[in-house]
N, C-alpha and C positions, 0 to 999 in steps of 0.2 A: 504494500500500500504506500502510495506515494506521500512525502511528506507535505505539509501547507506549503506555501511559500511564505519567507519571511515579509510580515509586516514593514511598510516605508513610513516613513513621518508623513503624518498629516503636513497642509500648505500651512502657514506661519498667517497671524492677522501682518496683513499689510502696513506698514512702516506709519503713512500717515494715519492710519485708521486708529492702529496703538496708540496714538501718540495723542490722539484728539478724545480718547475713550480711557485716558490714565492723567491727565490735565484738572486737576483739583476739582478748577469749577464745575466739568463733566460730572465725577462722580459722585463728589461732595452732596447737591444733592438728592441724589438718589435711595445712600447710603447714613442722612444727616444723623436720623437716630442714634446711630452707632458708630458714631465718629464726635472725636472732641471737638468742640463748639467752636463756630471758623466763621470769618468773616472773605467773603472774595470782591476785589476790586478789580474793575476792570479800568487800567492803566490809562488807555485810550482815551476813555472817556470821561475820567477825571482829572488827569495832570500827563497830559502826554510828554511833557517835558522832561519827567524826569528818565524817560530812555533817553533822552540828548546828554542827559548827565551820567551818567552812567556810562555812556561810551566816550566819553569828553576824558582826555587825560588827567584835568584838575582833579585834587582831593580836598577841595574846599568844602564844607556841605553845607548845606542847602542853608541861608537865612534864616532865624525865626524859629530853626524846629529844635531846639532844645529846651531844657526847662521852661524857659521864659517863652511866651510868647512873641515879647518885644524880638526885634531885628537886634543884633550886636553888633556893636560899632566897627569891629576886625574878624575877620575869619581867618585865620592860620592855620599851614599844614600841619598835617600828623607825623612830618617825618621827622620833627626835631626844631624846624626853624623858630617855636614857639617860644624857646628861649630867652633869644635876642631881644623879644616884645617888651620886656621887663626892662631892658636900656634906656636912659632917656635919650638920644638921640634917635635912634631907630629908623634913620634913612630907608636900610636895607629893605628893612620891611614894607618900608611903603612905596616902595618901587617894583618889588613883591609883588604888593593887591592891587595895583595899577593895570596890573597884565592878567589879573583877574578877578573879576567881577561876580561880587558871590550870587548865588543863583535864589532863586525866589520859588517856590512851590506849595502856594497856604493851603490852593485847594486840598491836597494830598495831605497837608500838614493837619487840617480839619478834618478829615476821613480818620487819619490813625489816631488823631487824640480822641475821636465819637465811639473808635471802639473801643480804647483804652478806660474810657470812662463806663461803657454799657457793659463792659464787660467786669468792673471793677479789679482789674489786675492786668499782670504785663501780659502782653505778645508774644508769638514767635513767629519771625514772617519764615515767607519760601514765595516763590513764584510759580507758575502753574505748575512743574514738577520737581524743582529742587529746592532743598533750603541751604542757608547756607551756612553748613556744620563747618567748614573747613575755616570759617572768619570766625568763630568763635571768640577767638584771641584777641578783640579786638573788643571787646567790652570787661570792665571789671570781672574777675571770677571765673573768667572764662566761659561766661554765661551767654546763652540765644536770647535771655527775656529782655525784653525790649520796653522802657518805660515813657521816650519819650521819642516823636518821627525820627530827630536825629541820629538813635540808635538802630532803628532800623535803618536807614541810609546808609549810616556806617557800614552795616554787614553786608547791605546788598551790592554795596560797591567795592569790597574787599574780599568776595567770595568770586571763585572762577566755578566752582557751580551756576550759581546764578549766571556769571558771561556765557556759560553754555547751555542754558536756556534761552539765551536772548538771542544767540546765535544759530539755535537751532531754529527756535521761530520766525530768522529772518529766512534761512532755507527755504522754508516750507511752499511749496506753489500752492497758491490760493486756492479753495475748494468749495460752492456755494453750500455743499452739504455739512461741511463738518469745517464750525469756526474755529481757528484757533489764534488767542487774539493774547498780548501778555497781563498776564494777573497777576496783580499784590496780594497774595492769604498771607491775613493775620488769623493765628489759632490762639485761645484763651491758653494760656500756659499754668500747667496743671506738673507737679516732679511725676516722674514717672520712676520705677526702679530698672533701670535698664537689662537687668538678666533678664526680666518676663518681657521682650520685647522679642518679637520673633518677624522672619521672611518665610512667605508661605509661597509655591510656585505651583502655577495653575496653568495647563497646557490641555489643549482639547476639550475643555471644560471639565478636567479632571486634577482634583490635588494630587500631586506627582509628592511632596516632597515640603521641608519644615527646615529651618535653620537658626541657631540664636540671630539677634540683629547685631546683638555686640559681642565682638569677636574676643572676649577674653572666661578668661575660667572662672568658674565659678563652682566650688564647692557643692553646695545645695543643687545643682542641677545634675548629681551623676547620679543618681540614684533610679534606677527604673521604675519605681512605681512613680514615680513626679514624672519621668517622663511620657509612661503611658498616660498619666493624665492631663497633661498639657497637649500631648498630642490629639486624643480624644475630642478635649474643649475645644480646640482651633476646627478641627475636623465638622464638629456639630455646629458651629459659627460660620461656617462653609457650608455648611449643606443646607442650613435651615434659613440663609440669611441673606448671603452673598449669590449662592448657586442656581436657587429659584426665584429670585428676582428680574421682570421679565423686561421690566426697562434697562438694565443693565447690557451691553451690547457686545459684549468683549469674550471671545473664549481661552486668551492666551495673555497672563497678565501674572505679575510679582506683588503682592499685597503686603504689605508691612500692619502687623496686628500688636497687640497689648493686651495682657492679660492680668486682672488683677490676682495680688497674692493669693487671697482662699479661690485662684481662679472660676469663680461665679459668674465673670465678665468680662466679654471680648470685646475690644474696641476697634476700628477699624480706623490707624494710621495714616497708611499712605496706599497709595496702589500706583503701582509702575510698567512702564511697556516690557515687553520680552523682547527688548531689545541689546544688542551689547554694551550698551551704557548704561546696564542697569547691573551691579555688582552680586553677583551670585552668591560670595562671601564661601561658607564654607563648602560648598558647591560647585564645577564645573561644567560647563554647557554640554560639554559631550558628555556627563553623567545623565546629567537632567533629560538629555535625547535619548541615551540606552531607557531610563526612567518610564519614559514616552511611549519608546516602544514595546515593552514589558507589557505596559497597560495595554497596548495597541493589541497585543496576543490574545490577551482575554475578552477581549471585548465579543459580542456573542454577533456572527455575522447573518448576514440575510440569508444564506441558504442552510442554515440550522434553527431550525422552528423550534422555539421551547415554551413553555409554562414558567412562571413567576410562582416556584412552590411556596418559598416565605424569604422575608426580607431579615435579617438577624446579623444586630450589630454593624447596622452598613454594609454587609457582604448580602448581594443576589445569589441566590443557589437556584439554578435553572438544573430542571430535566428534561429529557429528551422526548416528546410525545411523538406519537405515533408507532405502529409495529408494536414490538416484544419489550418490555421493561428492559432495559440492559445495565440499568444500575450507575448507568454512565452522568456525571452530575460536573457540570461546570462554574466557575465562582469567575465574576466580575471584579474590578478595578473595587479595593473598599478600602476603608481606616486602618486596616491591621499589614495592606500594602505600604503605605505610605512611611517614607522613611527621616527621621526626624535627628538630625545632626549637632549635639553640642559640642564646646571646645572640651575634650577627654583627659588631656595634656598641658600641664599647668605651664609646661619649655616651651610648648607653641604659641602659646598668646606674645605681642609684642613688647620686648622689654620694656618700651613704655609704660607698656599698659596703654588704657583707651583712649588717655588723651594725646598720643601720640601717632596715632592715627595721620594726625596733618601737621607734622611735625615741622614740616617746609613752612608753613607760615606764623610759625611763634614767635614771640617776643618775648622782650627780658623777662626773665618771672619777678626782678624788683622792681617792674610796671606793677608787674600784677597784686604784689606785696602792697607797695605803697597803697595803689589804689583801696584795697580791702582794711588797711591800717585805719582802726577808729580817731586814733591821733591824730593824721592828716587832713579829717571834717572833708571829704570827697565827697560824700553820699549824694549832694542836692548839689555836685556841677557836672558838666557838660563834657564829652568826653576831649573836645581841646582843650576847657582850664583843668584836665586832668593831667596831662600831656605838659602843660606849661608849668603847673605846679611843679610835676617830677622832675621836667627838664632841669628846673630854678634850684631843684633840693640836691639833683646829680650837679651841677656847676657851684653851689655851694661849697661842697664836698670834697672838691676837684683843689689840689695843692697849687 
């Protein structure tokens, strides 16, 4: 008897298609319920200006959006020159802001403070699909929460995530079916414990596969019965939630989920294209394809007619009707395939550790000292009198 022939990959969603069906505003809401409480702007139509700044060399930011409402009389770069401002002569610098003209943006500056106030706590932006974790460094703490427009500027301008969202959507050829236009999401910023943070990978409208979000070890996560039930919850949060939902339009997509500790409750993240700019983490694409096709084998095809004897535990057990009973019984793609990957090995996480991740873009950590020193009274300035302060306190210092 001849053997089947091996199963192909199914065809992939189409590049723009992904792209316009994992874009915040898209899913967000579809999925609101069960997603942290988000605010989406659309760029265009309230401050188109600020993509001119953002691809503008200057690092001056924006008029107005810090603490104060008021305009400030000088805007200084972040690279250092704030120093000098403390001289009383200070030529330099005003030959400096001569060459540029700090930029104005209230609308946009009204929009973030309306959610920072309805929402009574800070932010954390991203643009249609990325946020941008890699500027981190660039706010006290090392923190994304955002208290005031300024700090969101600051990140959006200092993250090469976000330049690769802005660059993807200038690629994009227009499409009258599926807008894709650039979006400000602010999310209410809520701590989250980062182990119970997972990537979920969804291919043919089938969970292939589970991953931590954050690549480092974690004690409390090797034990198997946490992970069969972590894996479970994610699993039933997919089937019941995401999977039959029929406005959802996507069958090949990367979800980034949260799970609180007594896992009771899934929340739903982010969700991302399957595409190669989407980081697999402890995953590889040609895993996740073998993954694919695995399921692709079981799947029951049109010229094997069966019955749906019972449904148990998420596995289909199909028998064979017609003719003589043969005992012969096949099982579908279910929960107990699905293969859920932590870090094992406490040598493999990055000697950093997690915040090392974007290691390329830190700075001093006696920025970050200062900054966080109750001594220094930082808390209620702006991230340049923070900069100017420290600059003043390192040239003090200086023999």
């Amino acid at each position: 008897m001849a053997s089947p022939p091996s199963p192909t990959p199914d065809p992939l969603t189409p590049p723009l298609e992904a792209l316009y069906w994992t874009q915040y505003g898209t899913w967000y809401p579809i999925f609101r319920r069960h997603a942290p409480k988000s605010t989406v702007i659309d760029i265009d139509d309230v401050q188109p200006q600020l993509l001119d700044w953002l691809d503008a060399d200057t690092f001056v930011l924006p008029d107005g959006s810090g603490p104060s409402a008021l305009p400030t009389p000088h805007q200084h770069k972040s690279s250092g020159s704030a120093s000098s401002a403390a001289s009383e002569d200070g030529d330099e610098d005003e030959e400096e802001d001569e060459g540029e003209e700090a930029v104005k943006l209230p609308a946009l500056d009204s929009a973030i403070r309306a959610v920072i106030r309805k929402y009574d706590s800070p932010v954390f932006p991203k643009l249609n699909w990325s946020a941008p974790l890699d500027a981190g460094f660039m706010l006290p703490g090392n923190s994304l929460q955002c208290l005031h427009p300024e700090d969101v500027y600051l990140l959006l301008k200092s993250s090469e995530f976000v330049a690769r969202d802005l660059e993807q959507i200038s690629h994009l050829l227009p499409s009258p079916s599926l807008r894709i236009r650039p979006q400000l999401v602010l999310k209410k910023w809520f701590a989250l414990s980062r182990s119970y943070e997972f990537r979920v990978f969804v291919r043919a409208a089938h969970l292939l596969a589970i991953t931590q979000r954050d690549v480092t070890f974690y004690e409390h996560l090797q034990t198997r019965a946490l992970q069969s039930r972590i894996k479970r919850a994610i699993f039933d949060f997919w089937t019941h939630v995401v999977a039959p939902e029929q406005k959802w339009g996507l069958t090949d997509y990367v979800m980034d989920v949260y799970l609180t500790k007594d896992l009771a409750r899934c929340w739903l993240v982010d969700v991302n294209a399957w595409l190669p700019r989407t980081d697999t983490l402890l995953f590889a694409f040609d895993e996740l394809d073998a993954l694919h096709l695995r399921e692709k084998a079981l799947r029951r095809t049109d010229s094997r007619e069966g019955d749906v004897d019972e449904v148990q535990e998420g596995v289909v057990r199909l028998h064979m009707s017609g003719g003589e009973n043969t005992g012969l019984e096949e099982e579908a793609w279910g929960e107990s395939d699905v293969e859920l990957r932590v870090l094992s090995d406490r040598r493999m996480q990055s000697a950093g550790g997690p915040g090392a991740t974007y290691s390329s873009n830190m700075v001093p950590r006696d920025l970050i000292e200062f900054a966080q020193s109750p001594s220094n009274a930082t808390q209620n300035m702006s991230v340049d009198q923070i900069v100017r302060r420290w600059n003043d306190h390192v040239d003090s210092e200086t023999p």
